[in-house]
C-alpha positions as CSV (number, residue, x, y, z in Angstrom):
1,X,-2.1,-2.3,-27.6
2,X,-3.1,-5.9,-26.9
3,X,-5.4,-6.7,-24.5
4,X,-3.3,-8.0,-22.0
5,X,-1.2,-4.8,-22.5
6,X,-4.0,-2.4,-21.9
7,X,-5.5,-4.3,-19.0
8,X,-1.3,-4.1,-17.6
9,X,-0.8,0.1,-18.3
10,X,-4.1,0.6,-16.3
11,X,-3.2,-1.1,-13.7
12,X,0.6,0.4,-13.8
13,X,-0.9,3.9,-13.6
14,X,-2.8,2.9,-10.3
15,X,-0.3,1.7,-8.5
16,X,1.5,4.7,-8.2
17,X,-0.4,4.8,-4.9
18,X,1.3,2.7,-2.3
19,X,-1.9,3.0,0.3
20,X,-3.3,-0.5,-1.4
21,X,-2.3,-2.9,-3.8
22,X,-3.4,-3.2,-7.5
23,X,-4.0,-6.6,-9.5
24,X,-4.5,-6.6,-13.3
25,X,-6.0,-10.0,-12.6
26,X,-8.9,-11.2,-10.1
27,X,-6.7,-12.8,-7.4
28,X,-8.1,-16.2,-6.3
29,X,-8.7,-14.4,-2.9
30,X,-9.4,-10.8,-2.7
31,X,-7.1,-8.5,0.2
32,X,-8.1,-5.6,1.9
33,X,-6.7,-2.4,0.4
34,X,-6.9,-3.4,-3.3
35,X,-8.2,-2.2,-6.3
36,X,-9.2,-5.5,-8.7
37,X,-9.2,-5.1,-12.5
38,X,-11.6,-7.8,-13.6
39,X,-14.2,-8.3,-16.5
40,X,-17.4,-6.3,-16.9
41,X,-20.2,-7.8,-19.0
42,X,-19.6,-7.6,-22.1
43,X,-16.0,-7.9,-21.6
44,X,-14.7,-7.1,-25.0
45,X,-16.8,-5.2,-27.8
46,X,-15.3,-5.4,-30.6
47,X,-15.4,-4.2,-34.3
48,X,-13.4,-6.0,-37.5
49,X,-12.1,-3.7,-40.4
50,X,-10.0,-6.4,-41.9
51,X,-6.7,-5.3,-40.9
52,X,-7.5,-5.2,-37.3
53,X,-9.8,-6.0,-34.8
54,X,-10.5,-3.2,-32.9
55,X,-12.0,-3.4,-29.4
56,X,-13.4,-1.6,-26.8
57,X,-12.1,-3.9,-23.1
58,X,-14.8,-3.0,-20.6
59,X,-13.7,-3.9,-16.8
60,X,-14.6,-3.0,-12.8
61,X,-12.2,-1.5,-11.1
62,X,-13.2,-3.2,-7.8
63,X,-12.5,-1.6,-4.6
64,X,-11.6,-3.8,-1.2
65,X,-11.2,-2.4,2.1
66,X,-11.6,-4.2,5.6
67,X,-15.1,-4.0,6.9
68,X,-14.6,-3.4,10.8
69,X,-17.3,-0.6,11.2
70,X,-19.9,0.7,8.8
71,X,-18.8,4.6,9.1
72,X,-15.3,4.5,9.1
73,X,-14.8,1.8,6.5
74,X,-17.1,3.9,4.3
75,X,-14.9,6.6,4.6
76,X,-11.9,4.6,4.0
77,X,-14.1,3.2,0.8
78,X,-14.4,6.5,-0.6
79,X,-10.7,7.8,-0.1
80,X,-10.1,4.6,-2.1
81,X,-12.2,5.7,-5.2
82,X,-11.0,9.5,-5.0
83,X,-7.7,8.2,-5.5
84,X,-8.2,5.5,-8.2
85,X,-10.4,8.2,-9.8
86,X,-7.8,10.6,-9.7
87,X,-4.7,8.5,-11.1
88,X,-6.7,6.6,-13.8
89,X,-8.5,10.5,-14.8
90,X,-5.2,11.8,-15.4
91,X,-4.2,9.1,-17.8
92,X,-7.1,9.8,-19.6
93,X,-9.1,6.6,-18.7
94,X,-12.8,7.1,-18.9
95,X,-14.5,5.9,-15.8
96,X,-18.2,5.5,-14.4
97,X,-20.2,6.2,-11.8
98,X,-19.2,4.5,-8.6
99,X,-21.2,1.3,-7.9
100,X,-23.2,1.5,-4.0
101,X,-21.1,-0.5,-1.6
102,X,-22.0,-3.8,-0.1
103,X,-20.1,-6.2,2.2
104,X,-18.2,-9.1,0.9
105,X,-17.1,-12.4,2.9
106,X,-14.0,-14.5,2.1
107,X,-11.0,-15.8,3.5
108,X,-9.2,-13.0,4.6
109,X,-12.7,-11.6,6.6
110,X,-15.3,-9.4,5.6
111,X,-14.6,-6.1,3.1
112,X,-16.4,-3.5,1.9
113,X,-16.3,-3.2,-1.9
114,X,-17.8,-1.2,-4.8
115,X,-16.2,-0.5,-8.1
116,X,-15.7,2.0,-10.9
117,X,-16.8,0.3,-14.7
118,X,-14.2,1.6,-16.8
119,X,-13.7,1.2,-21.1
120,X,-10.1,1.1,-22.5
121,X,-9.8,1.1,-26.3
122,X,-7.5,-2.0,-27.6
123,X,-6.8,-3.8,-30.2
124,X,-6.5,-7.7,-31.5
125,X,-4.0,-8.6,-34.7
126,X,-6.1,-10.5,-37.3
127,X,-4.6,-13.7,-37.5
């Protein structure tokens, strides 16, 4: 799969869920209820054996919910990653540990948000 195909299937197989929304992109303003797929650092390792270039895509599956108090937001936080972790786990996605949650400020007001990193195998065509 390309990259643009793997990063698309992931984020397919969460949105089975209709509690939040899923973006296989980082939107230009994050929304409450939404899981994020964006680049981890490094994004894509990669290895060439001539034919193809096989890579490894490395992204955060970044988790948005509305911050209107600190208890029950954290339990609406955690919900969240029990579900991602359960849809992407059986797709066979290997995921990591969950990141500590801090607040985050933008348009839409102030979210909670932590995220899963997550590698997907994929591939690039040799030119």
């Amino acid at each position: 799969m390309t990259l643009q195909e793997t990063r698309a299937t992931l984020a397919h197989t969460l949105t089975q869920d209709s509690t939040y929304s899923t973006f296989d992109f980082p939107p230009p303003v994050p929304q409450p209820m939404s899981v994020v797929l964006e680049p981890d650092d490094p994004y894509i390792v990669s290895t060439n054996n001539r034919v193809t270039l096989s890579a490894k895509m490395r992204l955060r599956l970044r988790l948005y919910v509305p911050l209107l108090d600190n208890a029950g937001n954290l339990d609406q936080l955690e919900e969240l990653a029990s579900r991602v972790r359960r849809l992407a786990l059986e797709n066979t996605h290997t995921f990591g540990d969950l990141s500590a949650p801090a607040a985050f400020e933008s348009d839409t007001g102030t979210m909670l948000t932590a995220y899963f990193p997550v590698e997907l195998l994929t591939e690039w065509p040799n030119p």
